[in-house]
C-alpha positions in Angstrom: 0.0 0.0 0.0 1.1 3.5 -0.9 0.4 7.4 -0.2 2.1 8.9 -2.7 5.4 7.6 -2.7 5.6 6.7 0.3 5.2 2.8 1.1 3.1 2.2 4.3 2.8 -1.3 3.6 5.4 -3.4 2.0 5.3 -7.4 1.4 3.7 -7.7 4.4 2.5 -11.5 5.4 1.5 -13.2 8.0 -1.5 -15.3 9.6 -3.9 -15.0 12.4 -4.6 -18.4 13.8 -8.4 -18.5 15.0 -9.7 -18.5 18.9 -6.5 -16.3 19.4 -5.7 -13.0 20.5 -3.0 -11.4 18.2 -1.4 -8.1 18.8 -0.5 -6.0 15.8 2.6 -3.5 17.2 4.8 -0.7 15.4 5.9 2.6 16.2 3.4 5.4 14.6 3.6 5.2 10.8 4.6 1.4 10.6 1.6 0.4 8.4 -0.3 -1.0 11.6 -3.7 1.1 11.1 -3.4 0.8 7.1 -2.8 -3.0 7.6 -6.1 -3.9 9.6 -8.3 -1.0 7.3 -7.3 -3.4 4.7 -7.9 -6.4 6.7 -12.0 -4.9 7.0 -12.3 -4.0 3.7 -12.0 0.1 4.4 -9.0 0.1 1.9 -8.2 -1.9 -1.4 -4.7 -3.3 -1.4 -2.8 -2.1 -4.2 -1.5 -5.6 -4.4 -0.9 -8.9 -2.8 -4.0 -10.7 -1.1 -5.6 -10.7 1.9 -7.9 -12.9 3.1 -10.8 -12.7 6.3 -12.0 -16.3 7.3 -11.7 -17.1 4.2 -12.9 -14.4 2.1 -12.2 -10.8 0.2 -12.3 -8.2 2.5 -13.2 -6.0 -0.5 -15.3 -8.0 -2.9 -17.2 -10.3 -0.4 -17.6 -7.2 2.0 -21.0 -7.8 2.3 -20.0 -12.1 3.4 -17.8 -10.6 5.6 -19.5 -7.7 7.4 -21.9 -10.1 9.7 -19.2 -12.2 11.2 -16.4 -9.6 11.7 -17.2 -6.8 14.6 -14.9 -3.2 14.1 -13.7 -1.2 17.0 -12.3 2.1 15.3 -9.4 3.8 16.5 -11.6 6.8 16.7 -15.0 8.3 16.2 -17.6 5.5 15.1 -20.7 7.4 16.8 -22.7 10.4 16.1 -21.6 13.4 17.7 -24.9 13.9 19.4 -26.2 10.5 19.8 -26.3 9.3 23.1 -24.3 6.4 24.0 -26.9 3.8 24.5 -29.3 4.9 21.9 -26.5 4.3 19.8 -25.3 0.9 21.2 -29.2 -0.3 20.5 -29.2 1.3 16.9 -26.2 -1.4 16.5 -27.9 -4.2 18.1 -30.9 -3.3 16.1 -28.9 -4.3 13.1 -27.4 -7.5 14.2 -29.5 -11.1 14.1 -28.5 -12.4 17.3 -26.9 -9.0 19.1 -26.0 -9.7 22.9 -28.0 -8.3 25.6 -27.7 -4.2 25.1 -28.4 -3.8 29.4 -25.9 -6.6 30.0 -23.5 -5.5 27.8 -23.4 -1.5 29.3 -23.3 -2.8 33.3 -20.4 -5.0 32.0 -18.4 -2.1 30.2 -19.6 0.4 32.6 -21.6 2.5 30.5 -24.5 2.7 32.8 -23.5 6.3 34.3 -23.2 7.6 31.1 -26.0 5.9 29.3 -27.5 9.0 28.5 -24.6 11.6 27.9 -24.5 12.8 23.9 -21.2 10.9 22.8 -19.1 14.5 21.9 -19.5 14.9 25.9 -18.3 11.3 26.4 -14.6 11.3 28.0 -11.8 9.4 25.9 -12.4 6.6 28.0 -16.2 6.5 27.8 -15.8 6.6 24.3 -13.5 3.7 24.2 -15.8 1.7 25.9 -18.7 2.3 23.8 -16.7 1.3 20.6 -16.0 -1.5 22.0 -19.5 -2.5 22.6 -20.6 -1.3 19.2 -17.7 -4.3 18.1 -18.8 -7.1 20.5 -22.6 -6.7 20.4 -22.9 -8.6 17.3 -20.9 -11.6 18.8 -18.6 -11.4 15.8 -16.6 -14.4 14.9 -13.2 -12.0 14.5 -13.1 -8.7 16.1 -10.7 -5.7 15.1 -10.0 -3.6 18.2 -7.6 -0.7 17.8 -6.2 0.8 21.1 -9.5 -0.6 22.9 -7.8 1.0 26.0 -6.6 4.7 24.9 -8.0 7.1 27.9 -9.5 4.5 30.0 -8.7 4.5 34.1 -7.3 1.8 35.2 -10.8 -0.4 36.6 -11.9 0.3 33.1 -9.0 -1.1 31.4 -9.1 -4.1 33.6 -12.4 -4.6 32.9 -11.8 -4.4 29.2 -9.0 -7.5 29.5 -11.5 -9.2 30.9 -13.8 -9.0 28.5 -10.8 -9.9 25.6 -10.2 -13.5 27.7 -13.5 -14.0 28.0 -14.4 -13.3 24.1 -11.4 -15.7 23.3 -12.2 -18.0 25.7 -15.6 -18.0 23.9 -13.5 -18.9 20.3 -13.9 -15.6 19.5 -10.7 -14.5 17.6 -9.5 -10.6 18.5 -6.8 -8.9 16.5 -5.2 -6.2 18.7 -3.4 -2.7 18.2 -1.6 -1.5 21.4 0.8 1.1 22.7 0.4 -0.3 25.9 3.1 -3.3 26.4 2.1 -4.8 29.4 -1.5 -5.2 27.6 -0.3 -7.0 24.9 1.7 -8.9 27.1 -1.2 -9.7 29.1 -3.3 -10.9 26.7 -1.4 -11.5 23.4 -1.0 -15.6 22.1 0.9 -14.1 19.2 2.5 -10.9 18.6 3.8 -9.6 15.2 6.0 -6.9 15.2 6.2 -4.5 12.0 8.1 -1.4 11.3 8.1 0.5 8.0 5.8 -1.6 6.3 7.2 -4.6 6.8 7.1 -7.4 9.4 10.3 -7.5 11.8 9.8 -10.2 14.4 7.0 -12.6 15.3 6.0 -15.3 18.1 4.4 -15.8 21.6 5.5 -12.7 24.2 7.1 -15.6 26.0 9.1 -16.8 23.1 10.0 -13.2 22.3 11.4 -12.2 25.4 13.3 -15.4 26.1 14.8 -16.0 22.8 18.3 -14.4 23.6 19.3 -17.0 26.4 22.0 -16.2 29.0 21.2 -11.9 27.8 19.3 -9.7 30.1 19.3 -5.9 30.3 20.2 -3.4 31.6 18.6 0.4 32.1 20.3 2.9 32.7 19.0 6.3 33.4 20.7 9.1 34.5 20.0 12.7 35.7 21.3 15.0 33.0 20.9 14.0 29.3 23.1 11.7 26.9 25.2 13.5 24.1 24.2 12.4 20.9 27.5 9.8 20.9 26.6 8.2 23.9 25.1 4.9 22.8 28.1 4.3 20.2 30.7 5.2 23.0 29.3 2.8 25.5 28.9 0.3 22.9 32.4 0.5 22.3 33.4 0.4 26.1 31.5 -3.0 26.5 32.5 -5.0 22.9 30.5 -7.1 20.8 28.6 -9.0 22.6 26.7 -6.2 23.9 24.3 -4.3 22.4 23.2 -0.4 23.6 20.0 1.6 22.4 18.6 4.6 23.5 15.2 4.5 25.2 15.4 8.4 25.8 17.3 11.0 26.3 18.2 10.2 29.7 17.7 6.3 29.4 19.6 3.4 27.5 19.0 -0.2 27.2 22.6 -2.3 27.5 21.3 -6.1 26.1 24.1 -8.5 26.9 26.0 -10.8 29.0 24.0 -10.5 32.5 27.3 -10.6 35.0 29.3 -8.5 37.4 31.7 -7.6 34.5 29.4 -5.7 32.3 28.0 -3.6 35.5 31.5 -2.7 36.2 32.3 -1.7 33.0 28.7 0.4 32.9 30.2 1.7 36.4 33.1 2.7 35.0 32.4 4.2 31.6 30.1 6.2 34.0 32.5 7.6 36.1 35.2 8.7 33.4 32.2 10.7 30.9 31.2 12.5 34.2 27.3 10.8 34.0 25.0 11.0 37.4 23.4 7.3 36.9 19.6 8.0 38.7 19.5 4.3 38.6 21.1 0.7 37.0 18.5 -1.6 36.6 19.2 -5.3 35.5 16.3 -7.7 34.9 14.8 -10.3 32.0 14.4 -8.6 28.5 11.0 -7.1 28.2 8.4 -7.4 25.4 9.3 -3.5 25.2 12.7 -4.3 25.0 12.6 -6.6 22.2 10.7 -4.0 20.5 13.1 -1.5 21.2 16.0 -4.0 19.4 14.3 -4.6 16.3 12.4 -1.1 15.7 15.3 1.2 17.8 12.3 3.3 18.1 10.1 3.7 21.2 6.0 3.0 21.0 4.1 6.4 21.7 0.7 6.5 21.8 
């Protein structure tokens, strides 16, 4: 797929296995939105195939509508519909919808039942997409940041929900900037930066797959230079590996022993750096995507 000349998609493949949930992760402008807007049928790819349970996403839209449910990254209301009218306008269009009243004491959307969606918080409005998505006990639901804005009971509650919709055989395809969520609830997670697919597997085969490595954080009080990930790199040899988190953080992946702290300690002490901390634990799911994207996921 392509804006221009730019390539926001770029032989992209992989596979959703059903009764799963699979996260979908890239920094900003990796292809992730354009990817699932493709995936229901929203956008035509410009080539290559995609395929939803089985079918078209574009020419058997109409097949393919009933069994998928949509939660939009934003917007998906009218602005001055009111969050349940709304929710039972969608129900109203679904064969077998779940129960509307069951649906907003589970999502909490009793309190606000009756609030014009424009006056709905971020996280009110998150919750009503999502219900708009489930309602129609869809066989494959798209949900895209389903817990942007939401307090933390809220978010909670929407894991919950996730589990129970896969433990149902429902199968949920997952956009995230949160990593602990995708951690949380992710079977599979696929990994794609500039178009293209970088790294893919279980969070648990993803953050062990460097045996005998583990990391190390470093953050400091004052700011790197520019040349500080390359210098450090150099102090500590090949079989280290140093990224920047931020300005004030790096990520040291390599041997996990007394050695490299020293050397950390060391290269410390003669560049005049503050360390605020030295952190050394098991790689991360954010770690591994901070090694194969060197970019950090913002929301």
């Amino acid at each position: 797929m392509k804006y221009g000349d730019k390539i926001a998609v770029d032989d992209l493949s992989l596979t959703v296995e059903r009764g799963t949930i699979t996260a979908v992760l890239g920094p900003n402008g990796a292809g992730k939105t354009t990817t699932l807007e493709t995936c229901e049928g929203y956008r035509r790819p410009q080539s290559g195939q995609v395929r939803v349970l089985g079918l078209d996403p574009h020419t058997q839209r109409k097949e393919l509508l009933p069994r998928i449910g949509v939660m939009l990254q934003d917007g998906g209301a009218w602005s001055g519909v009111r969050a349940e009218e709304m929710l039972r306008h969608i129900a109203s269009l679904h064969a077998n919808p779940l129960p509307v009243d069951l649906l907003v004491e589970r999502l909490g959307l009793a309190d606000c039942g009756r609030t014009p969606y424009r006056r709905l918080s971020g996280g009110q409005q998150q919750r009503l997409g999502l219900a708009m998505a489930v309602i129609g006990r869809p066989e494959l639901c798209f949900v895209d940041e389903p817990t942007a804005g939401m307090d933390p009971a809220a978010r909670r509650d929407t894991w919950e929900l996730l589990e129970e919709m896969r433990a149902d055989g429902v199968t949920v395809v997952l956009t995230t900037h949160y990593m602990d969520e995708a951690e949380r609830l992710a079977d599979q997670v696929h990994i794609i930066d500039r178009g293209r697919l970088v790294i893919s597997g279980s969070p648990f085969d993803l953050t062990t797959r460097s045996s005998g490595h583990a990391t190390i954080r470093l953050v400091v009080t004052e700011p790197f230079p520019p040349t500080a990930p390359a210098s450090l790199q150099a102090a500590l040899g090949p079989e280290t590996e140093v990224s920047a988190i931020n300005n004030q953080s790096l990520l040291i992946t390599g041997p996990a022993d007394a050695q490299t702290l020293a050397k950390v300690s060391q290269w410390c002490a003669e560049h005049g750096v503050l360390p605020e901390s030295l952190t050394l634990g098991q790689r991360t799911l954010e770690d591994v995507f901070l090694q194969h994207t060197g970019r950090e996921l913002r929301a």
